[in-house]
C-alpha positions as CSV (number, residue, x, y, z in Angstrom):
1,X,8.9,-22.0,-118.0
2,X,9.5,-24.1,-121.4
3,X,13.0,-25.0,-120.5
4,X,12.1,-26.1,-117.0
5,X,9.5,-28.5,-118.5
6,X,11.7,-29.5,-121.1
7,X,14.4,-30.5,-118.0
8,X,11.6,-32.6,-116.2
9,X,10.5,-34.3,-119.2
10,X,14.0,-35.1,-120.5
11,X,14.5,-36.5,-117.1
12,X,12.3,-39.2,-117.6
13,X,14.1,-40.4,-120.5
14,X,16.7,-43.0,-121.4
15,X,18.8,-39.6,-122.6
16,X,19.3,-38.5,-119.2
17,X,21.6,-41.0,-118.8
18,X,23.6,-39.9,-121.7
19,X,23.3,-36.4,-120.7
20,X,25.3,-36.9,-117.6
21,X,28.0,-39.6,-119.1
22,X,28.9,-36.1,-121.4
23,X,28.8,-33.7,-118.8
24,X,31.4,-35.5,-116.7
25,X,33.4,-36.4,-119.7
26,X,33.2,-32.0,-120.8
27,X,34.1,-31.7,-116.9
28,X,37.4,-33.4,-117.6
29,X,38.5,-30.4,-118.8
30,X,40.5,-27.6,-116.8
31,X,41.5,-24.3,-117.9
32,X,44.5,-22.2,-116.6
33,X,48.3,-23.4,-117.0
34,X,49.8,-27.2,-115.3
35,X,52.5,-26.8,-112.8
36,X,55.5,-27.3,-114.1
37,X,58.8,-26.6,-111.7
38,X,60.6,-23.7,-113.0
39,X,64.1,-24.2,-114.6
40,X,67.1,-23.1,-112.8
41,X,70.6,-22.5,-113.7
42,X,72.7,-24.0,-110.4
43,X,76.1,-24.1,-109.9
44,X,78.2,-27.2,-110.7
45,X,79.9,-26.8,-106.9
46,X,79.4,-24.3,-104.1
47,X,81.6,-21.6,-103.3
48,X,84.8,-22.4,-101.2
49,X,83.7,-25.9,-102.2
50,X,87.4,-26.7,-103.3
51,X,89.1,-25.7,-100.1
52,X,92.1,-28.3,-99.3
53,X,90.3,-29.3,-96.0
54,X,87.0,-30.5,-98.0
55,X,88.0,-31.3,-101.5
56,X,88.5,-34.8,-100.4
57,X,84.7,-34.8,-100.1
58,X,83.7,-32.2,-102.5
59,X,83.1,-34.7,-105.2
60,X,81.0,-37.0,-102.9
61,X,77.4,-37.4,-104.1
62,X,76.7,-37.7,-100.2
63,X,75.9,-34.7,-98.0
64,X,76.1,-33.8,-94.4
65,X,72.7,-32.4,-94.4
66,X,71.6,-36.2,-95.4
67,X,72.9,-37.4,-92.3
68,X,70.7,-37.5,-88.6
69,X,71.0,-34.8,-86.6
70,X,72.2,-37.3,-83.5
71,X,75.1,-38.5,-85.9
72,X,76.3,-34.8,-86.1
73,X,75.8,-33.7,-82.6
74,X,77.3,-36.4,-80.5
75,X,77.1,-34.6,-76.9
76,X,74.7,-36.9,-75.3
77,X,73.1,-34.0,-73.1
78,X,73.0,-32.0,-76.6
79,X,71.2,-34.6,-77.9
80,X,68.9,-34.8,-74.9
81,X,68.2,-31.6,-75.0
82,X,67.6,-31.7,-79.0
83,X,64.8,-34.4,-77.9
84,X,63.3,-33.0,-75.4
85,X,62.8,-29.5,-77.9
86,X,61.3,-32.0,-80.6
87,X,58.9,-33.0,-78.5
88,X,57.6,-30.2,-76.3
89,X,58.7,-26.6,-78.7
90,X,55.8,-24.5,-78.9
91,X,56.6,-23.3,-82.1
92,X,57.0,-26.6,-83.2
93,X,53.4,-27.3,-82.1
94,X,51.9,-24.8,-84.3
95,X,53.4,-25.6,-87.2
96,X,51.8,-28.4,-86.5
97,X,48.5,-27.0,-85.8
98,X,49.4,-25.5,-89.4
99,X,49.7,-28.7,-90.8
100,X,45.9,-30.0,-89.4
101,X,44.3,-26.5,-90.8
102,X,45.7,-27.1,-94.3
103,X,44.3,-31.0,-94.1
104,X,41.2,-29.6,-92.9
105,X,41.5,-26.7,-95.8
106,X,41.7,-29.4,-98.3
107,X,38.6,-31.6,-96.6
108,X,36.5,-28.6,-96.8
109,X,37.7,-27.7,-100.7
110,X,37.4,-31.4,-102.3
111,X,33.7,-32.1,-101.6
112,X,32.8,-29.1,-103.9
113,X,33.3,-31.3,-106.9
114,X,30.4,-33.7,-106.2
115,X,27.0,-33.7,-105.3
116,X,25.7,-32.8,-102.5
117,X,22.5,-34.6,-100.7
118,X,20.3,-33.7,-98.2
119,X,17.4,-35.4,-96.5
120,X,14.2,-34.9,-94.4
121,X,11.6,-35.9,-92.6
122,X,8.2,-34.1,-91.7
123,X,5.0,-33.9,-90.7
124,X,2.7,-31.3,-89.8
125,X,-0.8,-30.8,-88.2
126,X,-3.5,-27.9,-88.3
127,X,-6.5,-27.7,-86.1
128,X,-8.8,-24.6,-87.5
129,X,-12.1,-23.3,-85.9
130,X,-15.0,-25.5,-86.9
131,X,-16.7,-22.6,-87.8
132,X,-14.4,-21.6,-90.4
133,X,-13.9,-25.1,-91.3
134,X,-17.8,-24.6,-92.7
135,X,-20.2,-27.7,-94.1
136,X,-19.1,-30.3,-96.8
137,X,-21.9,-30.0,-100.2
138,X,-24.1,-32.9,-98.3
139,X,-24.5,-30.7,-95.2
140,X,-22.2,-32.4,-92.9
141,X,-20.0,-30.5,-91.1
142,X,-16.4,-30.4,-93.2
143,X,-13.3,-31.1,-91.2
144,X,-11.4,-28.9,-89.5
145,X,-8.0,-31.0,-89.0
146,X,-5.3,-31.0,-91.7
147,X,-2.1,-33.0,-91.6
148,X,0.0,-34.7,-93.9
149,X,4.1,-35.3,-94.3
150,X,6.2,-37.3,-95.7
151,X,10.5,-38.2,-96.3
152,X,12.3,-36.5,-98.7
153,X,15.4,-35.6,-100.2
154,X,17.1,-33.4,-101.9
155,X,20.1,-32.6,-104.1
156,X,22.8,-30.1,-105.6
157,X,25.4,-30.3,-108.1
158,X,27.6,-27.6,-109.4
159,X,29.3,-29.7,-112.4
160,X,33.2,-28.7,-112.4
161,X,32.8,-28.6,-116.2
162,X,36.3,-25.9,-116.7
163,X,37.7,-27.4,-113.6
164,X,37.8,-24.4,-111.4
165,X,36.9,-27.0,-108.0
166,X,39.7,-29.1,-108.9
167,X,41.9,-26.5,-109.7
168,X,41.0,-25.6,-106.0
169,X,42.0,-28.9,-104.4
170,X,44.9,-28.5,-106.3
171,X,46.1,-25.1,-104.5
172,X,44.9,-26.9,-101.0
173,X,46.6,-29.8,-101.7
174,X,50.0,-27.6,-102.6
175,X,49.0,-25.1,-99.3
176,X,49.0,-28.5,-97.7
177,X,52.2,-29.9,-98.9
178,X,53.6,-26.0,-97.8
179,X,52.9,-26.4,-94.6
180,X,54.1,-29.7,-94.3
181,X,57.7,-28.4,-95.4
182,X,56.8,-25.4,-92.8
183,X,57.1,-28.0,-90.2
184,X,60.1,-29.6,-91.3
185,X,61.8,-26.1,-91.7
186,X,60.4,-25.4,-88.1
187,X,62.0,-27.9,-86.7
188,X,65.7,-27.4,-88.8
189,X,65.5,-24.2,-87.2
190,X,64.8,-25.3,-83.4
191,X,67.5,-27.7,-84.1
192,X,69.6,-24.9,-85.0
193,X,68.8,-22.9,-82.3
194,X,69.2,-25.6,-79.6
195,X,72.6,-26.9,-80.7
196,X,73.8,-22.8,-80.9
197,X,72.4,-21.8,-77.6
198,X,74.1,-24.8,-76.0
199,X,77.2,-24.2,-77.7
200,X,77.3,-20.5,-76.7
201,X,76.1,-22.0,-73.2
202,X,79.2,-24.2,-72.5
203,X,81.6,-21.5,-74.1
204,X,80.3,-19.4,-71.6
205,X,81.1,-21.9,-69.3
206,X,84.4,-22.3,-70.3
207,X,84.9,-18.2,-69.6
208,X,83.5,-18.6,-66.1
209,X,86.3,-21.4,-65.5
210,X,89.1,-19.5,-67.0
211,X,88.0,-16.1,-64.8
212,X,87.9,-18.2,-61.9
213,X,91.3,-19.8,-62.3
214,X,92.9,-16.6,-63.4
215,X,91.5,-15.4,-60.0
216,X,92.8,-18.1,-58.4
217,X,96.5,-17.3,-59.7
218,X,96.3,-13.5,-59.4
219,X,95.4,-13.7,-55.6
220,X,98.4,-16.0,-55.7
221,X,100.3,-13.3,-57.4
222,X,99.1,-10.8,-55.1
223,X,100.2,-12.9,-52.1
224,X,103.8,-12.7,-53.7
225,X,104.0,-9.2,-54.2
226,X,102.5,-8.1,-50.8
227,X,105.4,-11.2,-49.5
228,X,108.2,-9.3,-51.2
229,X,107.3,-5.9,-50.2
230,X,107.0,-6.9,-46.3
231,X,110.7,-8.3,-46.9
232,X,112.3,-5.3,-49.1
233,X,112.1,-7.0,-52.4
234,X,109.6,-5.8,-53.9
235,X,107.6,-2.1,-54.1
236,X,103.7,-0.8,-53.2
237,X,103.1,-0.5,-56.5
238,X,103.8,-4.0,-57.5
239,X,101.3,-4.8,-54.6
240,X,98.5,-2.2,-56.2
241,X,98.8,-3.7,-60.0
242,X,98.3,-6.9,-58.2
243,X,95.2,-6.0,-56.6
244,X,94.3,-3.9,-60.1
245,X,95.0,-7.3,-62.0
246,X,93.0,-9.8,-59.5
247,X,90.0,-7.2,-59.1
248,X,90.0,-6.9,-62.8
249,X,89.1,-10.7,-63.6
250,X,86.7,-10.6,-60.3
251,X,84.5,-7.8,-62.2
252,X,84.0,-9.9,-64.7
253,X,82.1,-12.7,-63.1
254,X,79.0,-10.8,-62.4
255,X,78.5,-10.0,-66.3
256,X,79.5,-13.6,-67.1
257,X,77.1,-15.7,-64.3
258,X,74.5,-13.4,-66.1
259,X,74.8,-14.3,-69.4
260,X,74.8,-17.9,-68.2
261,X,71.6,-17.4,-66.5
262,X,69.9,-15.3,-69.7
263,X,71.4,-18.1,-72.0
264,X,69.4,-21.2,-69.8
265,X,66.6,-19.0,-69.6
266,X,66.6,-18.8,-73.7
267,X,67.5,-22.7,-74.0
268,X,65.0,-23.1,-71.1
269,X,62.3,-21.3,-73.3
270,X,63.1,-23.4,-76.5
271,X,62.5,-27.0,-75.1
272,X,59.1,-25.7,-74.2
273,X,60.0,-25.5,-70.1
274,X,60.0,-22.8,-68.0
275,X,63.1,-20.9,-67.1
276,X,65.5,-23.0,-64.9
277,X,69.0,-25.0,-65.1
278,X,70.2,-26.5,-68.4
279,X,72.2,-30.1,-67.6
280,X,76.0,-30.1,-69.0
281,X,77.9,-32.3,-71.1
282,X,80.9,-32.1,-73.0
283,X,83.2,-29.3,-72.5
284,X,83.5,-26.6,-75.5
285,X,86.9,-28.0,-76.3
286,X,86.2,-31.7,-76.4
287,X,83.0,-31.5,-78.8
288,X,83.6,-34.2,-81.8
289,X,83.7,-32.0,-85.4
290,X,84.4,-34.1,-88.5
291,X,87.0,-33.9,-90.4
292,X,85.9,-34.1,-93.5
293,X,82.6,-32.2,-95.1
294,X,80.6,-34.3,-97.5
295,X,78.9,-31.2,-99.5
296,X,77.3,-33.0,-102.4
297,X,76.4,-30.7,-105.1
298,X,74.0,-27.6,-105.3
299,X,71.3,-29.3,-107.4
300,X,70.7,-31.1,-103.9
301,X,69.4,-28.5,-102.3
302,X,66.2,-28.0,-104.5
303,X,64.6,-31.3,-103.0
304,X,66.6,-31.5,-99.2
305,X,66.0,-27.6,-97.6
306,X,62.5,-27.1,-96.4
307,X,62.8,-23.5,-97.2
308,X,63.1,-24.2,-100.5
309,X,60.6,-27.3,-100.8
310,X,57.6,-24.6,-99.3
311,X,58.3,-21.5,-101.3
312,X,57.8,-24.3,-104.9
313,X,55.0,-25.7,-103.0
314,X,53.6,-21.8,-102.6
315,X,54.1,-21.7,-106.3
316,X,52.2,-24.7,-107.3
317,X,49.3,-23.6,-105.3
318,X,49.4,-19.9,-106.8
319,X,49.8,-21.4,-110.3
320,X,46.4,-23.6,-109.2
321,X,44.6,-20.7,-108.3
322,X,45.3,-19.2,-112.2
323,X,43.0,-21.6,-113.2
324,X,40.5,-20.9,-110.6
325,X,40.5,-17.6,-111.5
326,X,40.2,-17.9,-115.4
327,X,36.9,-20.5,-115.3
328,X,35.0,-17.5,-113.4
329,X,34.6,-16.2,-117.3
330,X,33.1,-19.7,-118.1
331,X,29.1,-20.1,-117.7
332,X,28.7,-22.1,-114.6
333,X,26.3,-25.5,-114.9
334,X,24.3,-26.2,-112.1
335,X,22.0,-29.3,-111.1
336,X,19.0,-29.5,-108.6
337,X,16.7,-32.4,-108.4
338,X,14.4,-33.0,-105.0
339,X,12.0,-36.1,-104.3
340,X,9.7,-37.4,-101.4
341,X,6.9,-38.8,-100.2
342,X,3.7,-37.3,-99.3
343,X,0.5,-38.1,-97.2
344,X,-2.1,-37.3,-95.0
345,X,-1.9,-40.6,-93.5
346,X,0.6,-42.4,-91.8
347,X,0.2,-45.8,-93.2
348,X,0.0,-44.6,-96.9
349,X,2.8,-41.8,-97.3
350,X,5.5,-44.8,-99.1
351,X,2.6,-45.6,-101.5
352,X,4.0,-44.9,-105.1
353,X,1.0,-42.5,-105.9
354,X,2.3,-40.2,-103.3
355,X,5.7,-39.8,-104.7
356,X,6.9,-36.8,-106.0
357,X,10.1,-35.5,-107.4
358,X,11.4,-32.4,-109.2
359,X,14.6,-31.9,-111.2
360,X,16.4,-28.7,-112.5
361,X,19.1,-27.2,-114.2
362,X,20.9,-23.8,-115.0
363,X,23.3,-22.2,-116.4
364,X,25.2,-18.9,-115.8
365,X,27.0,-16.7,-117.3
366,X,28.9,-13.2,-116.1
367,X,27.5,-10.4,-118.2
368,X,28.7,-7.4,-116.5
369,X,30.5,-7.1,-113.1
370,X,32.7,-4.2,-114.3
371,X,36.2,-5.7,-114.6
372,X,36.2,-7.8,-111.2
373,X,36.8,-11.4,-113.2
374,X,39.5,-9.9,-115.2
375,X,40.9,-7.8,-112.4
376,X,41.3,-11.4,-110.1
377,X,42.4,-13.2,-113.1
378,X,45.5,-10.4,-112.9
379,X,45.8,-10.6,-109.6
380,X,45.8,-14.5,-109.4
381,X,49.2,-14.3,-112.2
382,X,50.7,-11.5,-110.5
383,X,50.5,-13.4,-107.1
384,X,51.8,-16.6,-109.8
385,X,55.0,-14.5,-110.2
386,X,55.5,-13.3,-106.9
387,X,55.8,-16.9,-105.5
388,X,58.1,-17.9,-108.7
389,X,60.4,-14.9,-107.9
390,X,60.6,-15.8,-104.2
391,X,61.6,-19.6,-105.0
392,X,64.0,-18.3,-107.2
393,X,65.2,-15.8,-104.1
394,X,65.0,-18.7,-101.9
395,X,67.7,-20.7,-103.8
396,X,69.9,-17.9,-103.9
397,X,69.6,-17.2,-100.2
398,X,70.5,-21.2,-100.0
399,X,73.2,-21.2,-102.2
400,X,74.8,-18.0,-100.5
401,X,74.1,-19.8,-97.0
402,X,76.2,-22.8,-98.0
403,X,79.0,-20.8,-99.2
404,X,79.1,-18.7,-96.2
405,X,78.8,-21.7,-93.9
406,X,81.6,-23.4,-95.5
407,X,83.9,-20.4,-95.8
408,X,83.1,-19.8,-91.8
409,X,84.2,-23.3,-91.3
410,X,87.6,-23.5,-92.3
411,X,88.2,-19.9,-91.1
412,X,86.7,-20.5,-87.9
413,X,88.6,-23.3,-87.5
414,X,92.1,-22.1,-88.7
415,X,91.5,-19.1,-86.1
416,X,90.8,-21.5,-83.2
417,X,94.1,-23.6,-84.2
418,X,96.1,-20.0,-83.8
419,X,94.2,-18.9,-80.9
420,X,95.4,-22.5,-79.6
421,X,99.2,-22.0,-80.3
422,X,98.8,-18.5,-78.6
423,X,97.1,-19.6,-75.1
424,X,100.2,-22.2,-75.2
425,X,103.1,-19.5,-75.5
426,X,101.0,-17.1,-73.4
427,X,100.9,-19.7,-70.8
428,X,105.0,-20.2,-71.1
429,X,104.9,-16.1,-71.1
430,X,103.4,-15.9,-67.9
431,X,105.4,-18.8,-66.0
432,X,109.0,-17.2,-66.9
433,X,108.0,-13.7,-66.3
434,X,106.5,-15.0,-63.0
435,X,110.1,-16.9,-62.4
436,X,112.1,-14.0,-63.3
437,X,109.9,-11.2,-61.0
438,X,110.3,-14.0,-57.9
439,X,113.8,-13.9,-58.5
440,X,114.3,-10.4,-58.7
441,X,114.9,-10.0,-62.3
442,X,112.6,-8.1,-64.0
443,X,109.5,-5.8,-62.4
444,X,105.8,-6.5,-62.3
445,X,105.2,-5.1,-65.0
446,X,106.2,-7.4,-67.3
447,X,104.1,-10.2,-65.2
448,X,101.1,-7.6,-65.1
449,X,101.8,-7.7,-69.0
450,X,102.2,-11.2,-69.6
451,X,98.7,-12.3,-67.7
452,X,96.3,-9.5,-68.8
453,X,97.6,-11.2,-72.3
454,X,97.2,-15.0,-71.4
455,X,93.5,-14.0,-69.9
456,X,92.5,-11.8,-72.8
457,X,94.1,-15.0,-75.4
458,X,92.0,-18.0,-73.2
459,X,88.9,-15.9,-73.2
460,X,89.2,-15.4,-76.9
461,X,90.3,-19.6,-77.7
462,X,87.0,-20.2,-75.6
463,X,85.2,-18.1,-78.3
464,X,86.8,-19.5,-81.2
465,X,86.1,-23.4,-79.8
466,X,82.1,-21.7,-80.1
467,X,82.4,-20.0,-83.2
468,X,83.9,-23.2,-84.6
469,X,81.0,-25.3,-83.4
470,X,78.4,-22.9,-84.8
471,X,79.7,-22.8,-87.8
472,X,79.2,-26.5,-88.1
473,X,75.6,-26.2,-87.0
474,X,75.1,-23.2,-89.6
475,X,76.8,-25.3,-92.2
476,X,74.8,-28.7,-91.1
477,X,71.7,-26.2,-91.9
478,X,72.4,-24.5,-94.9
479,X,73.2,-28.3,-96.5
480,X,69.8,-28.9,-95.4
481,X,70.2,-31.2,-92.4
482,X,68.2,-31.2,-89.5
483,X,64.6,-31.7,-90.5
484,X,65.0,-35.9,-91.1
């Protein structure tokens, strides 16, 4: 009871003022370790960085993950489509939702540093029996009708004197910042995804074409045969490798018509739409690649890949949460004050001799609680290190996706440029062998030969144009494009 006197009466006092002006400057203070970003040791250049085809660029503070991703994917109905996911991705949309939790996270943590204030107004009435209301000392009856009420108002302050509040906003504000790169690493993966599928989409395309001119030629072919074998010239058999070599290509337009369909349906489902037709552009083969690869250096990646940006922010927010956890073994300072007005009658209740007001203050401190401060204070350093290991992890798994990408580049591309040079001799294959079995020169064979290899070698140069145009996308990714 003496210290709760002794906090009203010093309230009255010109100290009070002092009082608080020390308590906010002591609240300055805040326990547990500053964020600092870790240091890592990166490379001076990727990986298969110095390859002839790039090294022009290699050296070229620039990047091709700084560039738009309209500027890299110049297919207008690719870019359409790019749009069109942007806007209506579902995904996207709730890593934005995401984004509005973690402002609202940080609305709902911040306030806990300042007072809070509440107020009230009231007024009551109580009507008793007049006999139990009884007789005032003169005899006259006494009343029987009590009221009163008044406005008040009260108020609550937890003073943040180790900083354990802040040190909370500080791990919302980072939680916020991690969603925030979520979102941007959200939408580097739709764009990703989008420019694959479309790419697979129109190689797929290109398979359905080739199949159906092949067809085209090898009922031609068959035609020939069954023409030379009516006239003497030719043999059954050459007719029945015919038919094997035109119903062969005519299987394969079932299985290709349905992995057109499955790939729309995919695309269909990543612009946010329901299944149905995916507009064309550009054919596989005439989709622009650059020649050179601006790759900047390494050290780049730490501020431009989104993956990388929300696994530090995850870090600062666990390393905030240290200090939250080590001022639970401080005494906690709390203030409560509360004032009104009071009256049984209306007109006199904002008179100053029915004022009243009450003020407060406490302290705690954790005595015993069997290990569970210490035990959180561990498991808020442990969690510390778990979020440094995986930003460390993260920049690996970058590092390793740029030098992949860039090695799957110039492969992909060298193997298309064969594949190429292949299709074109294959081609010349076919014609003379064709030229040679019409003139009676050589058997069917060696046309049956010659165009199962031409089919199988344009089949695979429409996988290598894909492969090639992935790559880029992979390698636009792992530089950390996409997101801007």
């Amino acid at each position: 009871m003496s210290r709760t006197r002794r906090i009203k009466w010093t309230a009255r006092k010109p100290g009070t003022a002092l009082f608080l002006v020390t308590a906010i400057g002591i609240a300055g203070c805040k326990v547990g370790p500053n964020y600092k970003r870790p240091v890592v040791d990166m490379p001076a250049n990727y990986r298969q960085a110095q390859a002839p085809d790039i090294a022009a660029a290699s050296n070229d503070p620039a990047s091709l993950g700084d560039h738009q991703w309209a500027t890299i994917f110049q297919d207008p109905i690719l870019q359409k489509l790019i749009q069109q996911a942007l806007t209506d991705n579902l995904d996207l949309h709730i890593a934005a939702q995401r984004v509005l939790e973690a402002q609202a996270q940080l609305g709902m943590t911040r306030p806990q540093q300042f007072p809070s204030v509440s107020g009230s107004v009231g007024y009551s009435a109580l009507q008793i029996p007049q006999s139990l209301a009884g007789n005032n000392s003169d005899g006259t009856p006494a009343t029987s009708l009590y009221r009163g009420g008044g406005p008040s108002a009260s108020t609550a302050w937890n003073l943040d004197f180790w900083g354990m509040y802040r040190r909370q906003s500080e791990a919302a504000r980072a939680d916020l910042l991690a969603s925030e790169w979520g979102q941007r690493a959200t939408r580097t993966t739709l764009v990703q995804s989008v420019a694959d599928a479309y790419f697979q989409l129109r190689s797929l395309d290109a398979e359905l074409e080739i199949t159906q001119n092949t067809i085209k030629a090898r009922t031609d072919s068959l035609k020939l045969t069954q023409a030379l074998n009516q006239h003497g010239a030719g043999s059954l058999a050459d007719v029945r490798q015919a038919e094997e070599l035109l119903h062969a290509a005519q299987a394969n337009l079932p299985e290709l018509r349905r992995q057109i369909a499955v790939e729309e349906n995919a695309l269909s489902t990543l612009l946010g739409h329901n299944p149905g037709p995916i507009g064309r552009g550009l054919p596989i083969d005439q989709q622009p690649h650059p020649l050179e690869i601006p790759v900047g250096v390494p050290s780049q990646l730490l501020v431009r890949r989104p993956d990388i940006q929300q696994a530090e922010a995850r870090l600062a927010a666990a390393n905030a949460r240290i200090g939250v956890a080590r001022a639970q073994y401080f005494p906690q300072v709390s203030l409560t004050g509360m004032g009104g007005f009071g009256s049984n009658q209306l007109n006199a209740i904002l008179n100053g001799s029915n004022a009243y007001w009450y003020a407060a203050g406490s302290i705690s401190e954790p005595i015993f609680d069997a290990g569970r401060i210490r035990n959180n204070y561990h498991l808020s350093q442990a969690q510390q290190q778990e979020m440094l290991f995986t930003y460390r992890k993260s920049i690996l798994n970058a590092l390793q996706d740029v030098s992949n990408s860039l090695v799957s580049y110039r492969e992909t591309r060298e193997r298309r440029q064969e594949q190429f040079e292949q299709v074109k001799s294959a081609a010349d294959a076919v014609r003379l062998a064709r030229l040679r079995y019409a003139g009676g020169n050589t058997s069917y064979l060696e046309v049956l030969t010659t165009d199962t290899d031409l089919y199988s070698a344009q089949l695979l140069l429409a996988q290598s144009q894909q492969q090639e145009a992935n790559s880029l996308v992979q390698l636009y990714a792992a530089l950390g494009g996409g997101w801007q």
